[in-house]
C-alpha positions in Angstrom: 267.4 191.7 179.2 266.7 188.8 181.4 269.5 188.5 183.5 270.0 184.7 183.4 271.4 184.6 179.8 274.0 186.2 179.0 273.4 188.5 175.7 276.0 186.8 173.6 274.0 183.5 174.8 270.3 185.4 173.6 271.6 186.7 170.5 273.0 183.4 169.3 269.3 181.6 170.1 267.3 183.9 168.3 269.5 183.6 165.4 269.4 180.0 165.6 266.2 178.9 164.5 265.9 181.6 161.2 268.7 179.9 160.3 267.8 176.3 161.0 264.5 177.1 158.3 267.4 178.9 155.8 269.2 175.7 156.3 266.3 173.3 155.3 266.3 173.9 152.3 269.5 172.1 151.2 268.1 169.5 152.1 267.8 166.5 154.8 271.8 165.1 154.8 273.2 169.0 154.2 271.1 170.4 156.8 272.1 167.8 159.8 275.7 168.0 158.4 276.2 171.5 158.4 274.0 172.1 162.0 276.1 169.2 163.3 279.6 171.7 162.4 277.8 174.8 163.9 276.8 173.2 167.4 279.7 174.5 168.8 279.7 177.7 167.8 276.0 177.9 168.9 276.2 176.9 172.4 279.1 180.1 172.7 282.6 179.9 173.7 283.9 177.5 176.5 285.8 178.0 178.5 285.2 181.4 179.4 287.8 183.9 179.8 289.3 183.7 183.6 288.9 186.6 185.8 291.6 188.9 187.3 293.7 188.0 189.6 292.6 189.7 193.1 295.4 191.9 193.3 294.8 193.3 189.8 290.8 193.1 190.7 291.8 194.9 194.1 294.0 197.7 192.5 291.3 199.0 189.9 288.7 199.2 191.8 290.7 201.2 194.8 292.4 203.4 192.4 288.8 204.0 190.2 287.4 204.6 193.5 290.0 206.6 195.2 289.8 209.0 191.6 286.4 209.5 191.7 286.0 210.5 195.0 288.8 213.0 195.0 287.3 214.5 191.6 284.0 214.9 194.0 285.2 216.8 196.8 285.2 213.6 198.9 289.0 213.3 200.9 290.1 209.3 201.1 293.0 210.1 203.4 292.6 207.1 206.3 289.6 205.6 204.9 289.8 201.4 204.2 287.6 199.8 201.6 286.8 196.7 203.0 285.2 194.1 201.0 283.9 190.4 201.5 285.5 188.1 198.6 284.2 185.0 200.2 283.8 182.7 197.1 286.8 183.8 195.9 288.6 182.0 198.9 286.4 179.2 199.7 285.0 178.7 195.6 288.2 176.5 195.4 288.2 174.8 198.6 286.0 171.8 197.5 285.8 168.8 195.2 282.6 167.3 193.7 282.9 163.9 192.8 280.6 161.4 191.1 280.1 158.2 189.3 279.1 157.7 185.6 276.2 155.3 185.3 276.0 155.3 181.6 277.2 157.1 178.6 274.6 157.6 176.1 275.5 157.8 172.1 274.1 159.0 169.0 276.0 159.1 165.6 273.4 161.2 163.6 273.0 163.6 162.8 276.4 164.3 164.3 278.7 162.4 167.1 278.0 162.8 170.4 277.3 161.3 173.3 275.6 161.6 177.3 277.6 161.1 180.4 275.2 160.5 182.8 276.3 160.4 186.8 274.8 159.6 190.0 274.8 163.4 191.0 272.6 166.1 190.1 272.6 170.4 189.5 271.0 170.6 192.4 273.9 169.5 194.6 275.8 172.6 193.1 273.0 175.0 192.7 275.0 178.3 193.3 277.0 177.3 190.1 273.5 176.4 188.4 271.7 179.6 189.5 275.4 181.6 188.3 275.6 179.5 184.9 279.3 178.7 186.6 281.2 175.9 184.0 283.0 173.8 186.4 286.3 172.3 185.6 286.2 168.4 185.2 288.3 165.5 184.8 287.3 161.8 184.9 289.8 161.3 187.8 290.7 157.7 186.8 291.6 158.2 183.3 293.0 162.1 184.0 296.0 161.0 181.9 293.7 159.7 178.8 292.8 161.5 175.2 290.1 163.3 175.3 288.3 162.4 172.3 285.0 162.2 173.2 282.5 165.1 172.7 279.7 165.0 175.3 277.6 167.1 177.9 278.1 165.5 181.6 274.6 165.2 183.0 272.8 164.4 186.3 269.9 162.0 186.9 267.4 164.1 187.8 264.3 164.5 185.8 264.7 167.6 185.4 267.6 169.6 182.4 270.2 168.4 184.4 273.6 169.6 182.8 276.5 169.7 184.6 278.9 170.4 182.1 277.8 171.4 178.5 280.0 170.4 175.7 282.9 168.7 177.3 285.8 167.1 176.0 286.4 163.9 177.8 288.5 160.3 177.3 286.3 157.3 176.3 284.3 156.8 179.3 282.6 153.3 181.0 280.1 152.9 183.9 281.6 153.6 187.4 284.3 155.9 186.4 284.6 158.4 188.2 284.2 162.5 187.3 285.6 165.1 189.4 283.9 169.0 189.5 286.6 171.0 191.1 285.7 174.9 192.3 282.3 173.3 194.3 283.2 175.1 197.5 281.9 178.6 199.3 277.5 178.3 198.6 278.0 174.6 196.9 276.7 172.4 199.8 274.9 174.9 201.9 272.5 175.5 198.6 272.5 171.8 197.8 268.6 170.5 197.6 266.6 167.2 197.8 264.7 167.9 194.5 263.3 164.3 193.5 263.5 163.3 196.8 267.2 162.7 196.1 269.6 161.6 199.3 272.7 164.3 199.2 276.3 162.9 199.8 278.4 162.8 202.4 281.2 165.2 202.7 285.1 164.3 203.5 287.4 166.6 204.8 291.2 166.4 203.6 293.9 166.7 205.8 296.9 165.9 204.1 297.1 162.5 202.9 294.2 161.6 205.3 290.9 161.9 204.7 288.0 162.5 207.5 284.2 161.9 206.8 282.6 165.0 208.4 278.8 164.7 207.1 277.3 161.5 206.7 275.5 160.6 203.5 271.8 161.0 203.4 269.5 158.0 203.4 266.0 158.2 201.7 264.4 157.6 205.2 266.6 161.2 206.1 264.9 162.8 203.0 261.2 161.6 204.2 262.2 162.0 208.2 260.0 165.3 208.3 257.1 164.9 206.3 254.0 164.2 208.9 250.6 162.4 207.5 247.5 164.3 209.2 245.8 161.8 211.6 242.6 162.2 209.5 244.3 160.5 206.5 245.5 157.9 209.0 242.5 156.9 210.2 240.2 157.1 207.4 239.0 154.1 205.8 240.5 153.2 203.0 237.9 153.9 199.6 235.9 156.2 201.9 236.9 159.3 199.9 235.2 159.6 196.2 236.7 161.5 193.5 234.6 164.3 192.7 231.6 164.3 189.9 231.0 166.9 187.5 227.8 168.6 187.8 
């Protein structure tokens, strides 16, 4: 099983489309109506269930582990399990925040629209590579209904989702969307796919905030690509596409 879907996730997609062709026949209006009600249920269940506590996570797998061994022959007495639960202390330690440009609609065959930011999936690539569902809010409206069904997407040109089915208030160009939990590999995995400028980073201290990493500029994105001196100096229309034979 490939281990970058989940095998709820696979066995809902290859029921999908046996049941899309079951579904045409009831015809055109039926078929979008009654696909529109299941897109929920086919994209699987949101939020996902939260995990343990540490100190319940911590417990079973000492006490599991301390069993085993004993049943083995192996003593424990004086030996420490030591373990590294780095995103589980630093996974909360960071905010991503970003700006709608646009929101996208569509009212067939169901509602729903596209809320498209000025970040991208590749500014939180450990959550991509993890299929992680961040929390969200749209921080200036936190106190609004949310009555609008919507996946929050980045403007790369690549499948840029950022949050997949997401219940948010009605939103307008230059709100702003927060992604809590984008701490511990968040930043350090963050890429310039599209030749896109990453942001800057503030540190909070309180109720003061200190800008620690600059912004990127285009000119930082291209700073280290070098064009060979050959390409430089060669006259420009000298080189010929090739002919076929």
């Amino acid at each position: 099983m490939n281990q970058e879907m989940p095998r709820s996730e696979f066995v809902l997609t290859a029921l999908s489309y046996p049941l899309m062709v079951a579904l045409r026949g009831l015809g055109e209006r039926a078929y979008h109506g009654i696909m529109g009600a299941m897109l929920p249920l086919l994209r699987g269940e949101h939020p996902r269930p939260a995990p343990p506590p540490i100190e319940d996570f911590a417990r079973t797998v000492t006490g599991t582990l301390r069993r085993e061994l004993r049943r083995q022959g192996v003593r424990t007495d004086g030996v420490r399990l030591q373990t590294e639960p780095g995103r589980w202390l630093y996974g909360n330690a960071a905010v991503h925040l970003a700006r709608v440009k646009v929101v996208k609609r569509q009212r067939k065959p169901y509602p729903y629209a596209w809320v498209l930011t000025d970040t991208t999936c590749f500014f939180l690539a450990g959550g991509a590579f993890e299929h992680n569902r961040h929390p969200y809010l749209v921080a200036n409206r936190a106190d609004a209904p949310r009555t609008l069904s919507a996946d929050i997407v980045g403007h790369s040109c690549f499948a840029d989702i950022l949050v997949l089915g997401a219940k948010v208030p009605e939103c307008e160009p230059g709100d702003v969307i927060a992604l809590p939990d984008a701490g511990a590999y968040q930043e350090s995995s963050a890429s310039n796919f599209n030749a896109l400028p990453r942001p800057a980073s503030v540190l909070v201290h309180g109720s003061e905030a200190e800008l620690i990493k600059r912004a990127e500029t285009v000119e930082d994105v291209w700073a280290r690509d070098l064009v060979p001196e050959r390409v430089r100096t060669e006259p420009r229309g000298a080189r010929t596409s090739p002919t076929a034979p």
